[in-house]
C-alpha positions, 0 to 999 in steps of 0.5 A: 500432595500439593497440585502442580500449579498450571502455567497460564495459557498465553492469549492470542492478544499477546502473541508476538506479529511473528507468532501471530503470522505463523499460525496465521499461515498453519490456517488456524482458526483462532489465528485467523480471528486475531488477525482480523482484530488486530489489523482491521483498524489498521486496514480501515484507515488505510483504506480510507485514506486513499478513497478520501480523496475521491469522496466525491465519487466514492460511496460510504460501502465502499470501505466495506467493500474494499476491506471485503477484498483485502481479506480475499486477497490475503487469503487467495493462493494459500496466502501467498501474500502473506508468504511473501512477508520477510521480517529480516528486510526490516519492514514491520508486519504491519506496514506490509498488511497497510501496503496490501490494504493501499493497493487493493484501495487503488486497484479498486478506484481502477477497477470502477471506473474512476481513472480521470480521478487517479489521473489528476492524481497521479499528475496528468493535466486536469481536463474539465471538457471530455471534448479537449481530451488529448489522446496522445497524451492519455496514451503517455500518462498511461506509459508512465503509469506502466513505468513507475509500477514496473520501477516500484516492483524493482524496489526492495520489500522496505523501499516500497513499505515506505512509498506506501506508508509515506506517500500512499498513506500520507503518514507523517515522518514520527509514523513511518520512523515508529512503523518501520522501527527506523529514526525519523532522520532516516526517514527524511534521508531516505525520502531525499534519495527515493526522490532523487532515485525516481527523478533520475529513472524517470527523466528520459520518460518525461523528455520523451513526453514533451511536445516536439518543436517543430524544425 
């Protein structure tokens, strides 16, 4: 009698993201050591891509050390940040694993004590003597800040893909379209109204920043 020939046993490289998560989720081992292939690149360049900027004040372990964190992260709270991930607002697996891995980045530049680094950044006025430091305005770039985090956390999941991905990160348009399965009209057509949304919300934050004329 012939023997039954066996269907192949598929691979966990080619589990779908959406398989991949949810095994991922169950806490399976093998799961978790594709995970870790499959986005540690993706991770890395993420990672780099914000402490490049300070590579004056950053050290070559800090990668390490940052990547180190994202994984805690993902898995702190039963990976509660990975139960968040909704795949039917149309963000792809990876970019929320990108935006993870940006925001550990910066969390850990604040954490280190580089502030006057993310504050040139960030646009507040670039001071050179520690003596000439304006408290008040220290006070207000730190307001606008709170602001902006507390405006992006009003965004929806795929909004705040894309302030990672293209501002975060600084991928081009063609990355960001290929990312967030979208046309790179759209891109450009959502930048323009992030943008217009931004300005508009932080307006009055800016009038309430400038200096007062006196009477």
């Amino acid at each position: 009698m012939p023997l039954l020939a066996r269907r192949p046993v598929a691979s966990p490289r080619d589990w779908s993201d959406q398989e991949l998560l949810h095994r991922t989720l169950r806490q399976e081992a093998v799961a978790w050591s594709e995970f870790v292939r499959r986005y540690r690149a993706l991770i890395f360049r993420c990672v780099t891509k914000v402490i490049g900027r300070y590579d004056a004040v950053c050290s070559s372990t800090d990668a390490d050390e940052i990547f180190s964190e994202v994984m805690v992260g993902i898995l702190r709270d039963d990976m509660r940040k990975l139960r968040l991930y909704d795949p039917r607002r149309g963000t792809k697996l990876s970019s929320w694993i990108g935006m993870i891995a940006t925001n550990t980045a910066y969390d850990f530049l604040r954490g280190t004590a580089r502030r006057p680094m993310l504050d040139r950044l960030e646009g507040a006025v670039d001071i050179s003597d520690d003596s000439t430091v304006d408290p008040l305005g220290e006070v207000l770039a730190k307001e606008r800040r709170s602001h902006l985090n507390t405006l992006l956390s009003d965004y929806s999941d795929k909004d705040r893909a894309f302030v990672a991905l293209y501002y975060a990160q600084g991928l081009e348009a063609e990355e960001v379209a290929e990312e967030m399965a979208i046309s790179v009209k759209t891109v450009y057509s959502k930048k323009h109204k992030l943008l217009a949304r931004l300005q508009n919300t932080l307006a009055p934050l800016m009038q309430a920043a400038s200096p007062l004329v006196p009477a």
